[in-house]
C-alpha positions in Angstrom: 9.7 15.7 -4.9 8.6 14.1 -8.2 9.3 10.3 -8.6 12.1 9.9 -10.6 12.6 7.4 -12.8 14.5 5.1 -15.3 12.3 3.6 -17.8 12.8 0.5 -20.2 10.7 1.5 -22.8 9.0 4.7 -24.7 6.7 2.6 -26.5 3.4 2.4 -26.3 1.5 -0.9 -25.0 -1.7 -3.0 -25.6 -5.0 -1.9 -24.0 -4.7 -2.0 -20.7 -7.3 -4.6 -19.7 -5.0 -7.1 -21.6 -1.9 -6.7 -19.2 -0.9 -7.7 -15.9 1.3 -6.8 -13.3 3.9 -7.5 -10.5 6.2 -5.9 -8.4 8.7 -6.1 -6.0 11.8 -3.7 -4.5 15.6 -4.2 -5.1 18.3 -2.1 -3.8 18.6 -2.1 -0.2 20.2 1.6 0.9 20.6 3.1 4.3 20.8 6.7 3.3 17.1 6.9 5.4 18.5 4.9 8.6 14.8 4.8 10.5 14.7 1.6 10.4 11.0 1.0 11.2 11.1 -2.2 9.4 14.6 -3.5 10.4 17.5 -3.6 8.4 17.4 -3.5 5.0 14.3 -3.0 4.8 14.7 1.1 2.7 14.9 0.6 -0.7 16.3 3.1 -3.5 14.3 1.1 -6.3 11.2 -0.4 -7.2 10.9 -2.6 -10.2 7.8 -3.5 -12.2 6.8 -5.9 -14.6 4.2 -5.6 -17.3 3.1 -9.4 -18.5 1.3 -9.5 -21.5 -1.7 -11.5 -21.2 -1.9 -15.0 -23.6 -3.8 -14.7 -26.4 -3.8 -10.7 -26.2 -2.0 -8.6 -29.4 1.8 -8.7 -28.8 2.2 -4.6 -30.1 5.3 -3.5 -27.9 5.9 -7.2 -26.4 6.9 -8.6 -29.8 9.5 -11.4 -29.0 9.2 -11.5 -25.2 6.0 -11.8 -23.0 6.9 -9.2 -20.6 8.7 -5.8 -19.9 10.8 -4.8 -16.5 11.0 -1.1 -15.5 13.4 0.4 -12.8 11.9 3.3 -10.7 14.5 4.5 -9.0 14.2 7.2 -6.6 16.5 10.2 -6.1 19.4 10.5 -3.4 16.4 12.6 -0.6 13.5 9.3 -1.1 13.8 5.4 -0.3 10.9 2.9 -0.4 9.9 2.4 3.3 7.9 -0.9 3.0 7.2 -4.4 3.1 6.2 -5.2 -0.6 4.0 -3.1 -3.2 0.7 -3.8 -2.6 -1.2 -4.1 -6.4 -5.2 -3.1 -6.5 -7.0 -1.9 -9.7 -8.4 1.4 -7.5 -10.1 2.9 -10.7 -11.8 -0.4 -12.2 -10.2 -0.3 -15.2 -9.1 -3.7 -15.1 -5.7 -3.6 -14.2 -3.9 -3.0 -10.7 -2.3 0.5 -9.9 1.1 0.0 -7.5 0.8 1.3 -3.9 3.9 1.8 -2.2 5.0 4.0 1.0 7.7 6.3 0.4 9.4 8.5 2.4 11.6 11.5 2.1 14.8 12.1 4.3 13.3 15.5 6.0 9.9 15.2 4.9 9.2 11.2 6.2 6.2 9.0 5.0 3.3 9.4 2.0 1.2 6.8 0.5 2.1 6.4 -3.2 -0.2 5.2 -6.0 1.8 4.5 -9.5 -0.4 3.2 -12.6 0.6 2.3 -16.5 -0.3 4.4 -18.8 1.3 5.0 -22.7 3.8 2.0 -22.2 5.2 3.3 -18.6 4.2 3.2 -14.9 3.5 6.8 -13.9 2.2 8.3 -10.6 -1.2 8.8 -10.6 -2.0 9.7 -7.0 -0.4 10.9 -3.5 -0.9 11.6 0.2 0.9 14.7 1.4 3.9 14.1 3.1 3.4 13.4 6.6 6.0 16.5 7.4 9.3 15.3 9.4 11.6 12.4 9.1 11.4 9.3 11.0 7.4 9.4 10.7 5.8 6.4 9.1 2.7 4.8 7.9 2.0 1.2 8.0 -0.9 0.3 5.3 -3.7 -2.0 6.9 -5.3 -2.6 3.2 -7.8 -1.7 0.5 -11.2 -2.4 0.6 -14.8 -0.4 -0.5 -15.2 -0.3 3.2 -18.1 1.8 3.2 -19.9 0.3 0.3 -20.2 3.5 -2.0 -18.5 1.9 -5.1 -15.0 3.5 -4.7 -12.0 1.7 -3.4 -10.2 2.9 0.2 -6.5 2.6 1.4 -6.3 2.2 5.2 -3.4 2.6 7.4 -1.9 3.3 10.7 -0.5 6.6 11.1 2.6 6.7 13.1 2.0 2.5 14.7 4.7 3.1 17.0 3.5 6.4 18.7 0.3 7.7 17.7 -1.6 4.8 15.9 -4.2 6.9 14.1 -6.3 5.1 11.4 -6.3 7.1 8.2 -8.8 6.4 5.6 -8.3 7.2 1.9 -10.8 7.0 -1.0 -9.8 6.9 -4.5 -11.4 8.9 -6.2 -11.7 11.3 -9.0 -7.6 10.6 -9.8 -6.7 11.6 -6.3 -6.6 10.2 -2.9 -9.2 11.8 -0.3 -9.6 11.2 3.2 -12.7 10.5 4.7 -11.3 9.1 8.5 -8.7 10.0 10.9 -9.4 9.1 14.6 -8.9 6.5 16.8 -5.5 4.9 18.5 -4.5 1.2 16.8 -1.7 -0.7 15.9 -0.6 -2.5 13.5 3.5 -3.4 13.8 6.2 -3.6 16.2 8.9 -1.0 15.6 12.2 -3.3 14.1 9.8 -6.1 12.9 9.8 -6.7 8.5 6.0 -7.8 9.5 2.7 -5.5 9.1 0.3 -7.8 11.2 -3.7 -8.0 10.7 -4.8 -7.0 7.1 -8.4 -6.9 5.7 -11.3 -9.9 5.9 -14.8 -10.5 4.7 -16.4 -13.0 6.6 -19.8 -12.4 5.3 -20.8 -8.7 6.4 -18.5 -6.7 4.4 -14.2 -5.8 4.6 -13.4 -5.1 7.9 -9.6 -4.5 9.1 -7.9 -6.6 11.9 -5.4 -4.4 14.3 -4.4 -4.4 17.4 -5.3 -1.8 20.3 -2.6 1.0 20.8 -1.1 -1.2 23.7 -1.0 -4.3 22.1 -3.7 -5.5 24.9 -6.8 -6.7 22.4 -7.1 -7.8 19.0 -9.8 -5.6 16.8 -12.2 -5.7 13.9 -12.8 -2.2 12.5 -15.4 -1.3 10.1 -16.8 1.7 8.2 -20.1 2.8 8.3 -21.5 4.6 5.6 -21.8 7.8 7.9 -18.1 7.7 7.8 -17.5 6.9 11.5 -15.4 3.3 12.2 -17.3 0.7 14.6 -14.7 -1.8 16.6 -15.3 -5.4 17.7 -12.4 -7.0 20.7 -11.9 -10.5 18.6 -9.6 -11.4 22.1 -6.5 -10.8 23.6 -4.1 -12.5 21.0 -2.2 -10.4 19.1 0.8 -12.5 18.3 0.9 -13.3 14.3 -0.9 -16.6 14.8 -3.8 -14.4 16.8 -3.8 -12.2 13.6 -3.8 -15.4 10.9 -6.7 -16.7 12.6 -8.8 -13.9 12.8 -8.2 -13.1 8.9 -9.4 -16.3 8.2 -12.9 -15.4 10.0 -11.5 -17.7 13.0 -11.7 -15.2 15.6 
């Protein structure tokens, strides 16, 4: 189940604090046909660019500013997402790539690629969630409970189960410290993840929506690892979810 991937380059590139990223995915396929996200919305490739930073050494970039690479997956995997989401998890001063993929018998796992010796290579993983068909739908990445190490939060399985999942970066591997709860996050068939993550002043807290779509939520992590809920209201259209990211609800 390794990624597999076509590469531009072998060469190596400057220190990493001196380059940035971006990333996006091409390639529409239906060879998954869940279609959590609506159509073509499963993608076969995800392309990222490495920008050279002005005023940095050119090395590798000699004559151009910035390099594209093409990871394309093989005929079992497709990108099940909205966009990549970028996040430097292990504070070395460039983002790592956090995607969802998802295998044609074994469904969803969280993916984290960084760039290392001149390519983008994985660097850490959830397990497969174990059967097709069975999704995760990121919330966002915070410190949420304020021990210096970044966290990915998601839904697992918003349409019928709506568990939050917490992982924690750490070490060079993803590690979960919470799973309970029932929340939402997106409407099956919609190309939108609603709420995200906001610091009003107190620390990151996510913004969901109750399993039935009845109240909108504010989550948050307490450092004994258990997750504390506020009931912002009962608006959970998108505009509900816009205004309580911006600290409006």
């Amino acid at each position: 189940m390794a990624l597999a991937c076509a590469l531009v380059t072998a060469a190596a590139l400057p220190a990493r604090a001196e380059i940035t990223l971006a990333a996006r995915f091409t390639e529409p396929t239906d060879r998954y046909g869940h279609g959590a996200l609506g159509p073509d919305h499963e993608f076969a490739n995800l392309q990222i660019d490495v920008t050279r930073k002005a005023g940095s050494p050119k090395g590798l970039f000699s004559g151009h500013s910035t390099l594209t690479y093409d990871l394309r997956l093989d005929p079992d995997m497709v990108y099940e997402d909205t966009a990549p989401r970028l996040s430097d998890l292990d504070g070395d001063g460039i983002d790592e790539v956090i995607v969802v993929q998802s295998h044609l018998k074994f469904g969803s796992r969280l993916l984290v690629l960084t760039v290392q010796s001149g390519k983008p290579e994985f660097l850490a993983a959830t397990d497969f969630v174990g059967e097709p068909n069975h999704w995760l739908a990121p919330i966002g990445i915070a410190d949420f409970d304020g021990n210096g190490h970044r966290d990915i939060a998601l839904i697992d399985a918003p349409h019928r189960l709506g568990v939050l999942r917490v992982f924690e970066y750490r070490d060079g591997a993803l590690h979960p410290t919470f799973a309970g709860g029932q929340f939402t996050n997106h409407r099956f068939g919609s190309d939108t993840i609603l709420g995200g993550v906001r610091d009003c002043g107190s620390g990151p807290e996510m913004i969901v929506a109750s399993f039935d779509w009845s109240a909108l939520l504010s989550l948050s992590v307490t450092p004994r690892q258990t997750v504390a809920w506020t009931r912002l209201g009962t608006d959970t259209s998108p505009g509900g979810f816009a205004k309580a990211l911006n600290c409006n609800g």
